[in-house]
C-alpha positions in Angstrom: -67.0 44.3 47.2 -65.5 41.8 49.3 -62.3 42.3 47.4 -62.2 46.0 48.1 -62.8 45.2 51.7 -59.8 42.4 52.3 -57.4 44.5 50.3 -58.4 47.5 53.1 -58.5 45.1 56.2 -54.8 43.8 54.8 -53.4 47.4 54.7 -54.7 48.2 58.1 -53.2 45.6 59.6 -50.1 45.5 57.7 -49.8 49.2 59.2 -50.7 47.9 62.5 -47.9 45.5 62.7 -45.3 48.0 61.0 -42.4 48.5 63.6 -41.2 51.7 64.7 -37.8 52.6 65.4 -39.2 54.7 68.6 -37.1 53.4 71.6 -34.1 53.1 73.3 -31.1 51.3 71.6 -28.0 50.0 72.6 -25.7 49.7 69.3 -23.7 46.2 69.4 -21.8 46.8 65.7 -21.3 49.0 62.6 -20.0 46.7 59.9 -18.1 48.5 57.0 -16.1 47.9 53.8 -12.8 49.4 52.9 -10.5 48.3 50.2 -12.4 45.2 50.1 -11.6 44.9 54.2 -14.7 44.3 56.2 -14.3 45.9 59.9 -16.3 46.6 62.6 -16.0 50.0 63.7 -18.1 50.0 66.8 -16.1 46.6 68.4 -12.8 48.9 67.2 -14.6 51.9 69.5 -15.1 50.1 72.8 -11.5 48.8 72.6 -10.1 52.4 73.1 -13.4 53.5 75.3 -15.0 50.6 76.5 -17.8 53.1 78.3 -19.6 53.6 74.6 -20.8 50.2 75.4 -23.1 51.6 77.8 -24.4 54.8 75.7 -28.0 54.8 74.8 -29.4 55.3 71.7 -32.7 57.4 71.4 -34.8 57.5 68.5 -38.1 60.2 69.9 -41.2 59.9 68.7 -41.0 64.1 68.4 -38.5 62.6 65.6 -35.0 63.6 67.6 -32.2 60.8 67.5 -29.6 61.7 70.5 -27.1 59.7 71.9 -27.5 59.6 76.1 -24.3 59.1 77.8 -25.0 60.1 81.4 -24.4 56.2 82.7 -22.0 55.3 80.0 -18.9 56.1 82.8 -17.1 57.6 79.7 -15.4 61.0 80.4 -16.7 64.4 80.0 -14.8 65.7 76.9 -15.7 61.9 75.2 -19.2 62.9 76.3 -19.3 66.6 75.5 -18.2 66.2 72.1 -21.0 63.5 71.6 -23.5 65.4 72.6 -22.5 68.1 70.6 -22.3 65.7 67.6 -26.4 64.5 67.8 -27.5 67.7 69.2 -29.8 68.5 66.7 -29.9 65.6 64.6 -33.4 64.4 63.6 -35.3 61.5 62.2 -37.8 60.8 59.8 -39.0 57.4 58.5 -40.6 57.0 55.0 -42.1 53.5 54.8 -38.8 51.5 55.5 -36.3 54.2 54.6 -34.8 56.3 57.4 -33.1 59.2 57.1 -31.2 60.7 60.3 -29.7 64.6 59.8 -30.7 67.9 60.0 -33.3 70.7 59.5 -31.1 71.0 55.9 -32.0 67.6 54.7 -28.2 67.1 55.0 -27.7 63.6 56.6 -27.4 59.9 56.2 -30.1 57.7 54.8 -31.1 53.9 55.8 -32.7 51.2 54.7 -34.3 49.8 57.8 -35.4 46.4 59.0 -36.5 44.8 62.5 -35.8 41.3 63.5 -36.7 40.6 67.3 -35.6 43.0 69.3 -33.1 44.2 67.2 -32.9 46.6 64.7 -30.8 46.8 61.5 -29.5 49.8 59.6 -27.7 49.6 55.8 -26.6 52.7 54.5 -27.9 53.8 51.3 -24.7 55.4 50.4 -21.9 53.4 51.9 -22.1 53.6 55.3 -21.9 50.1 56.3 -24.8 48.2 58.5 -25.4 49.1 61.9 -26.7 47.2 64.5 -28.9 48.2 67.3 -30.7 45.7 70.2 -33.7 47.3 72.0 -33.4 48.2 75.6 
């Protein structure tokens, strides 16, 4: 009996402690491989628009992802287009798997992790490991 009840304390609290992804984010890389070339996309990014360094990142709890540039400084096409891009985009997190698409189930999946404030994405399928630190 007293077995039965640690092993349901321990889950309890291991789903107490489980991090969300719920929160603003500001991304700080996007690490990729290409032809055995590692590159960072996102520092490659803010050296032709150096506003995306100020574009929030929102992960909702009503599970939409959308990108906020309104004080990002970056122009209105750049902005337009972006907003266009994660209009509908949504989330949905399966233990430490997260998936980020559409209604379809077409999208990218992730393999998530939190260390301090920051949290770390590896695509499932290639997409390289993207960096995020909590705002």
């Amino acid at each position: 009996m007293k077995t039965i009840f640690l092993l349901i304390a321990t889950f309890f609290a291991a789903m107490a402690t489980a991090q969300s992804p719920v929160g603003k984010w500001k991304k700080i890389s996007h690490v990729s491989s290409y032809e055995g070339q590692t590159f960072d996309s996102h520092k490659a990014l803010l050296q032709s628009r150096p506003c995306a360094a100020k574009v929030i990142w929102e992960i909702n709890a009503d599970g939409t992802f959308r990108q906020n540039l309104d004080a990002s400084g970056c122009d209105e096409s750049y902005k337009k287009i972006q907003a266009k891009m994660y209009s509908k985009s949504l989330w949905k997190l399966t233990g430490n798997k997260l998936f980020i698409g559409g209604k379809e189930g077409i999208g990218q999946n992730y393999t998530i992790s939190f260390s301090g404030n920051r949290l770390v994405m590896t695509g499932t399928e290639g997409q390289g490991v993207i960096t995020y630190q909590k705002l």
